[in-house]
C-alpha positions in Angstrom: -7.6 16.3 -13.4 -9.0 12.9 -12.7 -8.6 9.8 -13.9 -10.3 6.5 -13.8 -8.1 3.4 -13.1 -9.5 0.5 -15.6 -8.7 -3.3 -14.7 -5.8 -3.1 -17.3 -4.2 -0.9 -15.0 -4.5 -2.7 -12.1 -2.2 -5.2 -13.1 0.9 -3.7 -12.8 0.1 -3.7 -9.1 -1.0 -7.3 -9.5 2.6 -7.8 -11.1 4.7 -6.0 -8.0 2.8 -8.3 -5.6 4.0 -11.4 -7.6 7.3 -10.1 -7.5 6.8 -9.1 -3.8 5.8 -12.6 -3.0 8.8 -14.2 -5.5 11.7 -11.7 -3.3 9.9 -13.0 0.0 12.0 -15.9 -0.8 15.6 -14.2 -2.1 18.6 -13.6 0.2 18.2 -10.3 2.8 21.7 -9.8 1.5 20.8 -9.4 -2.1 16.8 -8.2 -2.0 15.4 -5.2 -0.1 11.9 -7.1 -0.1 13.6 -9.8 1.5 15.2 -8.2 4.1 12.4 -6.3 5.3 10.4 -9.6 5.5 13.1 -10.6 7.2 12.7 -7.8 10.2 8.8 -8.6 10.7 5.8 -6.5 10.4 6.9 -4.0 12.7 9.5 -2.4 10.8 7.7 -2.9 7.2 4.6 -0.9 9.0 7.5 1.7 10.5 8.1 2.2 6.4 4.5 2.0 5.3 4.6 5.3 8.6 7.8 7.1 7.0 6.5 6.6 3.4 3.2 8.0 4.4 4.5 11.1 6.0 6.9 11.9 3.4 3.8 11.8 1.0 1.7 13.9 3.4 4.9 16.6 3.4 4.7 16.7 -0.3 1.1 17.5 -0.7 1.4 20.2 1.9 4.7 21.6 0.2 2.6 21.4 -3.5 5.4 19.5 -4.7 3.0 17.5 -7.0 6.4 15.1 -8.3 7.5 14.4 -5.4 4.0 13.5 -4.2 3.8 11.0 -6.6 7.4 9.3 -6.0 6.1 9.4 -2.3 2.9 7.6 -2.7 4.4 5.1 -4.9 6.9 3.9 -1.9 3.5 4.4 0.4 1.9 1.6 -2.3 5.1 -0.3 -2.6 5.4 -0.5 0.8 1.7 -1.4 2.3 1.4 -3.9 -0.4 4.8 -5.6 1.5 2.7 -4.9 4.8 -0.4 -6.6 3.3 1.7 -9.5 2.4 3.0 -10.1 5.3 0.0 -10.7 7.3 -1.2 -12.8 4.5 -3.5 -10.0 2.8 -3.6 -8.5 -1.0 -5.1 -6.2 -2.5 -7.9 -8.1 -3.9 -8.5 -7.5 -0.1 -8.7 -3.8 0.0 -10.2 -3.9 -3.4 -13.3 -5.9 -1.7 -13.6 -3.3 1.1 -13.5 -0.5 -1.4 -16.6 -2.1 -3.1 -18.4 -2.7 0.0 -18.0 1.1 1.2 -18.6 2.1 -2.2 -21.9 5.0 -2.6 -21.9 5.0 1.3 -21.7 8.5 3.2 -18.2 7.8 4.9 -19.4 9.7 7.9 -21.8 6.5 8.0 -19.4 4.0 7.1 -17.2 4.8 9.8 -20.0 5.2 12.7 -21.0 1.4 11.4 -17.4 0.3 12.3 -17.0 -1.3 15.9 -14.6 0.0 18.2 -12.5 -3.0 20.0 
């Protein structure tokens, strides 16, 4: 089953980031958001890992709930990630759109290695 995400529904993801950028700013004592702000980029990517591998053991398990609980905290926590190096996901959006109709075999032999 596929489904086709329309602007309407992006905007509960524009809402978390709001809130994502409103907790940046609440106590690490009170606000999970806050407190990984709080311990840097390094551990919010370390969750954005875990998050991402717990998602990846679902799908290979066929546990089709579980995979969607999973890539919710994946979301929840790359949009944190994206955050804090000053990023959204108008950001990603743009990429999407300038990959979109290209062969991905392509669009990654286009990308420069550093």
């Amino acid at each position: 089953m596929t489904t086709t995400l329309k602007n309407t529904d992006w905007l509960v993801l524009e809402r978390l980031e709001d809130l994502l950028e409103e907790r940046k700013n609440h106590s690490a004592e009170t606000s999970y958001v806050a407190r990984l702000y709080e311990q840097g980029p390094r551990k919010i990517a370390q969750k954005v890992g875990e998050e991402a591998v717990e998602a990846a053991i679902a799908a290979t398990a066929g546990d089709t709930k579980e995979l969607v609980g999973e890539a919710a905290d994946l979301l929840f926590h790359l949009m944190i990630l994206l955050q804090s190096q000053g990023l959204s996901l108008t950001d990603v959006k743009a990429e999407l759109a300038r990959r979109e109709g290209m062969s991905g075999l392509i669009e990654k032999a286009s990308r420069t290695e550093d």
